[in-house]
C-alpha positions in Angstrom: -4.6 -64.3 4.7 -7.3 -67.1 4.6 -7.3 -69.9 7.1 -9.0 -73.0 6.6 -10.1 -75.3 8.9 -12.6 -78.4 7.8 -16.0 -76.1 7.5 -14.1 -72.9 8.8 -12.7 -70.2 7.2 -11.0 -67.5 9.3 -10.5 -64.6 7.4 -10.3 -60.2 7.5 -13.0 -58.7 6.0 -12.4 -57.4 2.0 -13.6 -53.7 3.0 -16.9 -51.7 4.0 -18.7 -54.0 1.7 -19.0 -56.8 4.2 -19.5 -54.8 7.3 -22.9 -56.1 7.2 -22.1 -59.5 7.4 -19.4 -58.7 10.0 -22.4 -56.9 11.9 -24.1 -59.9 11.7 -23.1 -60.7 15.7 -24.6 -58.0 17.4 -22.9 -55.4 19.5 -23.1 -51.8 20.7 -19.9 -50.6 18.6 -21.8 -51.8 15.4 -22.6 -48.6 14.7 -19.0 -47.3 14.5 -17.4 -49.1 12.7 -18.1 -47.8 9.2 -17.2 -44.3 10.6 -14.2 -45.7 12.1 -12.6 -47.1 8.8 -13.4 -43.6 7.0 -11.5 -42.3 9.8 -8.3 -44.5 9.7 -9.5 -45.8 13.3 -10.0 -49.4 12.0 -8.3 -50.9 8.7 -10.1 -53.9 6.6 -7.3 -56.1 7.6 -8.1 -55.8 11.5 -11.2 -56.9 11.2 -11.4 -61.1 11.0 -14.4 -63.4 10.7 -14.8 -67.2 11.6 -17.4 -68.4 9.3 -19.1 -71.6 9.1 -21.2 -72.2 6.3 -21.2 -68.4 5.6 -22.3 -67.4 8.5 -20.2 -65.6 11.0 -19.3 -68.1 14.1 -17.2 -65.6 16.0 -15.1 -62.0 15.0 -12.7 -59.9 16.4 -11.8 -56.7 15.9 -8.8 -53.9 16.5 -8.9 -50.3 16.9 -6.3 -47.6 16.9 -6.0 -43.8 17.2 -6.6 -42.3 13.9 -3.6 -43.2 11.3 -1.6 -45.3 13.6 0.5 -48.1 11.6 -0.8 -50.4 14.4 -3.9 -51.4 16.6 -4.0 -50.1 20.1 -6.8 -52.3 21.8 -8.6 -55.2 20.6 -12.2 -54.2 21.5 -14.4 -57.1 19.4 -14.3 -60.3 20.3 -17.3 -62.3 19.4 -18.8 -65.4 19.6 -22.5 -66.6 18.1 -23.2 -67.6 21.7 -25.2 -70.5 20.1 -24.4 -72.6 23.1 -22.4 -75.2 21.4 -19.3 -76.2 23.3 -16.8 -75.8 20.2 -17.5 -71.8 20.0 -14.8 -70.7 22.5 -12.2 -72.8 20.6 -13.4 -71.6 17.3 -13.3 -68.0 18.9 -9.5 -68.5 20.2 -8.3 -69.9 16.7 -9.8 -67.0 15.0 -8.1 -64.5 18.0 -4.5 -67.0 17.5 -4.9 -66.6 13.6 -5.8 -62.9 13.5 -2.9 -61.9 15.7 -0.4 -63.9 14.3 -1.3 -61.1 11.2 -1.9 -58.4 13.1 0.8 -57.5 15.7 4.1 -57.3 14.5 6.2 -60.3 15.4 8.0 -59.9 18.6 6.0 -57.2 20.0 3.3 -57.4 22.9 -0.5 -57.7 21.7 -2.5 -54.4 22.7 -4.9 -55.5 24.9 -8.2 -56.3 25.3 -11.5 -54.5 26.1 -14.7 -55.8 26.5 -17.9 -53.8 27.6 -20.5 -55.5 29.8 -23.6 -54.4 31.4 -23.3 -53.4 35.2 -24.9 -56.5 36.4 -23.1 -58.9 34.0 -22.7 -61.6 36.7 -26.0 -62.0 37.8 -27.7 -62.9 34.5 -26.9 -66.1 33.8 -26.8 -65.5 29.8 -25.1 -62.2 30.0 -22.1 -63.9 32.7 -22.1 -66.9 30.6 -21.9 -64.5 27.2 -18.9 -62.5 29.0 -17.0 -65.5 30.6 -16.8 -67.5 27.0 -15.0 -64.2 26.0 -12.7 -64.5 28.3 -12.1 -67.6 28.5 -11.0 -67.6 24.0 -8.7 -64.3 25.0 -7.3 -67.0 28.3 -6.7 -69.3 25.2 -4.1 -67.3 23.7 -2.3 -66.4 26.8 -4.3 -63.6 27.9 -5.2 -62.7 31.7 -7.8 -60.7 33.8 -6.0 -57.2 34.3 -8.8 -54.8 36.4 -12.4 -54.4 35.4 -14.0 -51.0 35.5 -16.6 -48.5 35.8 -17.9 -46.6 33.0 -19.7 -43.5 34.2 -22.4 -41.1 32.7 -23.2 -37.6 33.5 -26.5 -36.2 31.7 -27.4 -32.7 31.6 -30.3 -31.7 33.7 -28.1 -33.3 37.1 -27.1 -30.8 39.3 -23.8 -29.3 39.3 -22.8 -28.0 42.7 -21.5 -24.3 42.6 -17.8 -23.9 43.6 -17.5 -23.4 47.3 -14.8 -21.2 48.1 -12.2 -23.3 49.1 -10.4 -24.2 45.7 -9.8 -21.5 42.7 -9.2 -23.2 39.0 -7.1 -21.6 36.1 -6.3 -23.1 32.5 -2.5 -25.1 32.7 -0.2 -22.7 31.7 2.3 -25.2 29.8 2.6 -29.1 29.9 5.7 -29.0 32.3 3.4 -27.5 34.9 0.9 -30.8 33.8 3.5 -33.1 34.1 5.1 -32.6 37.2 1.4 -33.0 39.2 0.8 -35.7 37.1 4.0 -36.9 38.1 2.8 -36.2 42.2 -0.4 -37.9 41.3 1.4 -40.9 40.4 2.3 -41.6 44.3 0.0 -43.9 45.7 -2.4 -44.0 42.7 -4.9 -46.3 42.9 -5.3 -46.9 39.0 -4.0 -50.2 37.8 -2.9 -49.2 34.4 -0.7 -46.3 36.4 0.5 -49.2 38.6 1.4 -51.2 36.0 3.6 -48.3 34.7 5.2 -48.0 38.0 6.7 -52.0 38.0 8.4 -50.6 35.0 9.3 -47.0 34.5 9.6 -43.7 37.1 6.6 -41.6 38.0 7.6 -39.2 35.7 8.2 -41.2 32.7 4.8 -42.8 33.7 3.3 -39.4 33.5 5.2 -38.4 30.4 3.9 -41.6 28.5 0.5 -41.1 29.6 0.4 -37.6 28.5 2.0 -37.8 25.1 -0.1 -41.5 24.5 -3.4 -40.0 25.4 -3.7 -35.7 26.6 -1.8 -34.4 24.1 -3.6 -36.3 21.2 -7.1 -34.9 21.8 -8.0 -32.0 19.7 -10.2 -30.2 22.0 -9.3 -26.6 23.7 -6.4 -27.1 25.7 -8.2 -24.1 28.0 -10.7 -26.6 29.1 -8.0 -28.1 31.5 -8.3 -26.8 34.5 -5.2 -26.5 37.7 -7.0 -26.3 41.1 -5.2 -23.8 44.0 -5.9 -23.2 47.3 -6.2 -19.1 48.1 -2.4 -19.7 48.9 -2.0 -20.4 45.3 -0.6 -23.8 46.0 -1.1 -26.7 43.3 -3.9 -29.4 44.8 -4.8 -30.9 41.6 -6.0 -30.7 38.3 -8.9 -32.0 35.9 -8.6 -32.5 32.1 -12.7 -31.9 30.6 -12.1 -33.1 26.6 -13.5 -35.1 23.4 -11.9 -38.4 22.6 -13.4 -37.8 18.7 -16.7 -39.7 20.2 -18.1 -38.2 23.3 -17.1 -35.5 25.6 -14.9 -36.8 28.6 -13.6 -36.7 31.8 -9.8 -37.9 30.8 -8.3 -37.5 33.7 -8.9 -36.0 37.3 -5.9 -35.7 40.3 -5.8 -34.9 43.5 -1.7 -34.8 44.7 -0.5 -36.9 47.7 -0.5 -33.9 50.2 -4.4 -32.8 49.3 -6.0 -36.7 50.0 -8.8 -36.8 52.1 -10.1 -33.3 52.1 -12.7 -33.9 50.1 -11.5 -31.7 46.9 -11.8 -34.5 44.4 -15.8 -33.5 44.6 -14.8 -29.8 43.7 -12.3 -30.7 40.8 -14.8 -33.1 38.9 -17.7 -30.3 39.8 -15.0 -28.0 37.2 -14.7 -30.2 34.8 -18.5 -30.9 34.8 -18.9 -26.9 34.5 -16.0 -26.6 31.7 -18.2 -28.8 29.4 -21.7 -28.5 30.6 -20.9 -24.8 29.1 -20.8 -26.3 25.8 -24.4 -27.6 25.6 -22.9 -31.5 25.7 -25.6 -34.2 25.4 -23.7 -36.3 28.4 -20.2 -36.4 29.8 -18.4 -39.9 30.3 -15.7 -41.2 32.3 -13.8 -44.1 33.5 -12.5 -45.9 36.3 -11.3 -48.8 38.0 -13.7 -50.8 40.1 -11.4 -51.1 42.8 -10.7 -47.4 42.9 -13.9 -47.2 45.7 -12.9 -43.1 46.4 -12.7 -42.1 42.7 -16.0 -44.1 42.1 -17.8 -42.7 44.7 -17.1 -38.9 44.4 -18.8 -39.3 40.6 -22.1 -41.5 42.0 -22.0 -38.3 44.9 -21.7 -36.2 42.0 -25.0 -37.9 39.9 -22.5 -39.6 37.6 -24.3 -42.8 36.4 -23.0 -46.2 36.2 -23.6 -47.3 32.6 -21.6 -50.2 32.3 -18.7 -51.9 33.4 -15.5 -52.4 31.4 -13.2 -55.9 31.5 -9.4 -55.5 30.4 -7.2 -58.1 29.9 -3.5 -58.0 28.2 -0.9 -60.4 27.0 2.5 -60.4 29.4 4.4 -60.4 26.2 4.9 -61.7 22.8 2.9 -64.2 21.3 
């Protein structure tokens, strides 16, 4: 579909021929997106262009687990951040026009991600840059829903040696996964886990996030790692993997009962260890902003603060 609107023509790309002029507004998942059409990641059709006299006034962009039928985030949205007042409109016509062709009618948009730098609010240019963003997603009907960390580990930072107090073995079957995961769930300080909560039971919360995300990553499932006290007893788990771009941290638990004994520094150490072992260039991870305890055991750990991440979502349909 082509829209035209005076000098404006909102449109998806043709193919990989016109990533280049796609490109054309920079930013720092440029360089995957040829890699992410050969890969089913992206289709032709979910990528959209404003253009005013040929030249690309603002973009967006979808991306979805390999082969899915439909996108799972929307993580381009861009302007030409020339300054003039009529980009964030142009920006939220191209967003109203793509979507009305992307998501299937009826259903809830997949939300929207938008990597900033760590101090996005105190440059002027980079808060203004972000806040126009925001502001075309607003447009449309979409709202703030957390912000968060995004975390580095680079080899050559220490890795503390396993004290004692915790022993770690491989999860012996997803049941055994699910039911801490569904512990984990109580009093979780993760808004996307929250979220789940105002709508389904722990343990469908868990089960979703498990089949959605754990059980989709090719890596070894031997990497994941259940941590026991001498006892034997369950105190949480870590799950080391590769998300097809860079090693990760998925996810990392500490159940209810275990809180506050410091073990959450002993159970990231593991899955540090699990892929350090496979000569890794850097480790990331992810998490909310507000989750101070979670962000500090990583910085304790020499995890790095990279970048920060801004989600917002749609409360439903279009």
């Amino acid at each position: 579909m082509t829209s035209q609107h005076d000098d404006l023509t909102i449109r998806p790309i043709t193919g990989p021929d016109e990533l280049d002029l796609f490109n054309q507004l920079p930013y720092q998942l440029n360089g995957e997106l040829a890699d992410d059409l050969d890969h089913g990641h992206r289709q032709p059709g979910w990528l959209w262009i404003a253009l005013r006299s040929g030249r690309p006034a603002a973009r967006a962009a979808w991306w979805a687990r390999a082969d899915n039928e439909y996108p799972d985030a929307l993580d381009i949205l861009d302007l030409d951040d020339s300054g003039r007042p009529e980009t964030v409109d142009i920006a939220a016509r191209l967003l109203s026009t793509a979507m009305a062709e992307v998501v299937p009618e009826g259903t809830q948009p997949p939300y929207f991600l938008r990597f900033v730098d760590p101090d996005w609010r105190e440059a002027p240019a980079t808060r203004q840059a972000t806040e126009d963003r925001m502001a075309a997603a607003a447009q449309t009907g979409a709202r703030l829903f957390v912000e968060r960390l995004r975390l580095e580990w680079r080899p050559g930072t220490p890795v503390p040696a396993p004290t004692g107090r915790l022993s770690f073995r491989p999860v012996t079957d997803p049941d055994e996964l699910l039911a801490l995961m569904t512990e984990v769930m109580d009093g979780t300080l993760d808004a996307h886990s929250r979220n789940d909560l105002t709508r389904m039971s722990p343990r469908e919360a868990a089960a979703r996030h498990y089949h959605d995300e754990l059980a989709l990553y090719s890596t070894p499932r031997d990497w994941w790692r259940i941590a026991e006290l001498p006892s034997g007893e369950p105190v949480g788990f870590v799950i080391p993997a590769h998300n097809g771009y860079n090693p990760i941290i998925a996810y990392l638990g500490v159940i209810p009962a275990h809180r506050g004994h410091g073990y959450i520094a002993e159970i990231l150490a593991e899955g540090t260890r699990v892929l350090a072992a496979q000569a890794v260039p850097l480790i990331k991870a992810s998490t909310d902003l507000s989750n101070v305890p979670m962000a500090a055991a990583f910085h304790r750990a020499g995890w790095v603060t990279t970048g920060h991440q801004i989600d917002m979502t749609w409360d439903g349909p279009l």
